[in-house]
C-alpha positions in Angstrom: 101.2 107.5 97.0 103.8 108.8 94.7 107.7 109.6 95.9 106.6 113.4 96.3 104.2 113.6 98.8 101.4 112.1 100.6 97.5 113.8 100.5 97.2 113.2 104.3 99.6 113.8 106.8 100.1 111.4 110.0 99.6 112.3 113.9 102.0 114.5 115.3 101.9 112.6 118.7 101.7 109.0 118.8 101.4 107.5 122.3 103.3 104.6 122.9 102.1 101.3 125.0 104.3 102.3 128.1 103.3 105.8 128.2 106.1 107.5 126.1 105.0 109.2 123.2 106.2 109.9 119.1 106.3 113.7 119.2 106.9 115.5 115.9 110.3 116.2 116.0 110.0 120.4 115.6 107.7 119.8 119.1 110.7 119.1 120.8 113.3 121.9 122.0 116.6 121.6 119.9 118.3 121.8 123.5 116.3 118.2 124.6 117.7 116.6 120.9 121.2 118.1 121.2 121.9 116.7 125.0 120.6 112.9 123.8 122.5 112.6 120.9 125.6 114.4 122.7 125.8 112.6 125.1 125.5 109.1 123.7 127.4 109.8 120.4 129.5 106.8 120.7 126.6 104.4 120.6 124.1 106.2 118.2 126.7 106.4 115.3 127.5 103.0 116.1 124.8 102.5 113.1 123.7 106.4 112.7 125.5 108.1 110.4 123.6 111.3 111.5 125.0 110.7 114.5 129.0 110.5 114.3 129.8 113.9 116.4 127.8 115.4 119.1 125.3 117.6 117.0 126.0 121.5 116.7 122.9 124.2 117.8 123.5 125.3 113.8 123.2 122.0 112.5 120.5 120.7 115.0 118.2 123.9 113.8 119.4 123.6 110.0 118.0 120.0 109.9 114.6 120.7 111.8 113.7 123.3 109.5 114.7 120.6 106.4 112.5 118.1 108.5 109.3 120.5 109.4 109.4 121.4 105.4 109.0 118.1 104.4 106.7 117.0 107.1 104.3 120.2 105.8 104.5 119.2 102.3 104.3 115.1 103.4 107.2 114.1 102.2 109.0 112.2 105.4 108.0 112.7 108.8 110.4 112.4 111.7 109.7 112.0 115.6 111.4 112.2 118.6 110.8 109.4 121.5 109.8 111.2 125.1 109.2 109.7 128.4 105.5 110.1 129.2 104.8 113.8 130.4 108.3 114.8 129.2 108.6 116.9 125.9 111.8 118.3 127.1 113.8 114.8 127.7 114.9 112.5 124.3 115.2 108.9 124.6 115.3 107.4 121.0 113.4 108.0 117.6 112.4 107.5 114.6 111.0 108.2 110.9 108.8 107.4 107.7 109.8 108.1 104.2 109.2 107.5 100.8 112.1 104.9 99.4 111.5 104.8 95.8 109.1 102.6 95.2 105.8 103.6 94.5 103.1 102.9 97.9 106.1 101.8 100.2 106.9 104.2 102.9 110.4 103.0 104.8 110.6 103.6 108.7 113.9 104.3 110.9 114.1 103.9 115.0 116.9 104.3 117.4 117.0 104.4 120.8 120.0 106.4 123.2 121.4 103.5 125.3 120.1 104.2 129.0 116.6 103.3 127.2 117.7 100.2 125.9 116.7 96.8 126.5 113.0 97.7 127.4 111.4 97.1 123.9 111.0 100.5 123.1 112.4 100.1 119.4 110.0 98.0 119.1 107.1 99.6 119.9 108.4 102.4 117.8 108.8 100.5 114.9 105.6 98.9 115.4 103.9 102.7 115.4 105.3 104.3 112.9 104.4 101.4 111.0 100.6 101.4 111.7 100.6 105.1 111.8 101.5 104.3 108.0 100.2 102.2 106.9 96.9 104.1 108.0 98.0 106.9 105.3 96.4 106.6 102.0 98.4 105.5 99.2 100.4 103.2 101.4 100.5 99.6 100.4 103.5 98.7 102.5 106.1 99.6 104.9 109.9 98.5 104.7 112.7 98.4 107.5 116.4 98.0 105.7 119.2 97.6 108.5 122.2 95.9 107.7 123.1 92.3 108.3 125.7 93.3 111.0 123.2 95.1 113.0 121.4 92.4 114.6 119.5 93.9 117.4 117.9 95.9 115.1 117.3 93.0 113.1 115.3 91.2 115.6 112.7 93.7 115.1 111.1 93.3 112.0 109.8 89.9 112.7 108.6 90.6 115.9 106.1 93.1 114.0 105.0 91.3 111.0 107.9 92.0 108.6 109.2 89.2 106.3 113.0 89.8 104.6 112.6 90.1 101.2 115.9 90.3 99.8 119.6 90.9 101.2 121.4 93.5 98.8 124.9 95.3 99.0 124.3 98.5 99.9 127.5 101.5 101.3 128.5 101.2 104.1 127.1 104.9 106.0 129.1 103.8 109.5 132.4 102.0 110.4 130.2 99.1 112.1 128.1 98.2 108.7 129.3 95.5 106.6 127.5 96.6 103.7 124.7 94.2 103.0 121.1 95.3 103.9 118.9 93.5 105.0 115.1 94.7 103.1 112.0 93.8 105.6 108.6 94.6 104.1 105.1 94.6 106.0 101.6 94.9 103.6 98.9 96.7 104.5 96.7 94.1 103.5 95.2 91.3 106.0 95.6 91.0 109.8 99.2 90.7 111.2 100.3 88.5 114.4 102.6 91.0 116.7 104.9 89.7 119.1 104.6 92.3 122.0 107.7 93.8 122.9 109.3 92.9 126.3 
């Protein structure tokens, strides 16, 4: 895998454990996205920096075209996180995309805060991290979150990550501190999982 693209794309649904599903995010009606991050704007850009003002209709279909290009030509590849049987109702996310370095793909997650406290970051990050790994050309996976941002930084363990590194990085939100934390997974070998809660 090069930083360009990827010669096979990954599922556009990915069921979850519980029953809630990874949905491509352009599968998803902009009105479903815009009410979830709306309405919980004050603890998504906590960490989000996406996510510091309840998103316009403008910007909201302005980024989903960005996002649906990219997907196409398998450069990043961004879900939304449903309820089962629910396309229309957002609870969380997340993403893969190339970071730089040549065979790692990096993954994102959040989670709107009714839905916390169940494990279902976890089991997000965990798929999106199968799912690619599965692609070819992947070697690894990576998780950066910074050090202040610590239930996000129980994850990665819980999944197989080890840190690798803790580097200074900008702060993108007024909660960061500026050091991230780099978790990497290979795709090599069997992994031990803690199962979310």
């Amino acid at each position: 895998m090069t930083e360009g693209s990827l010669s096979r794309l990954p599922r556009e649904n990915i069921p979850l454990p519980d029953g809630s599903v990874l949905r491509r995010r352009s599968l998803v009606p902009d009105d479903a996205f815009i009410d979830a991050v709306a309405a919980d704007v004050e603890h998504l850009g906590e960490w989000l920096r996406w996510a510091q003002h309840p998103p316009t209709r403008e910007e909201t279909a302005g980024f989903r075209a960005e996002q649906d290009a990219d997907w196409d030509a398998g450069r990043s590849f961004v879900y939304v996180l449903t309820p089962p049987d629910r396309s229309d109702h957002v609870i969380g996310g997340g993403a893969m995309f190339p970071n730089g370095a040549d065979g790692v793909l990096e993954i994102g997650y959040w989670v709107c805060s009714p839905a916390t406290g169940r494990g279902l970051a976890t089991r997000v990050a965990a798929a999106l991290t199968e799912e690619g790994l599965r692609l070819p050309g992947v070697k690894a996976m990576e998780i950066h979150c910074d050090r202040a941002n610590v239930r996000s930084a129980e994850i990665p363990p819980r999944i197989g990550y080890r840190l690798l590194r803790v580097e200074p990085d900008e702060p993108q939100t007024a909660a960061e501190v500026g050091q991230s934390m780099v978790w990497r997974r290979d795709g090599a070998g069997p992994h031990s999982v803690v199962q979310a809660p």
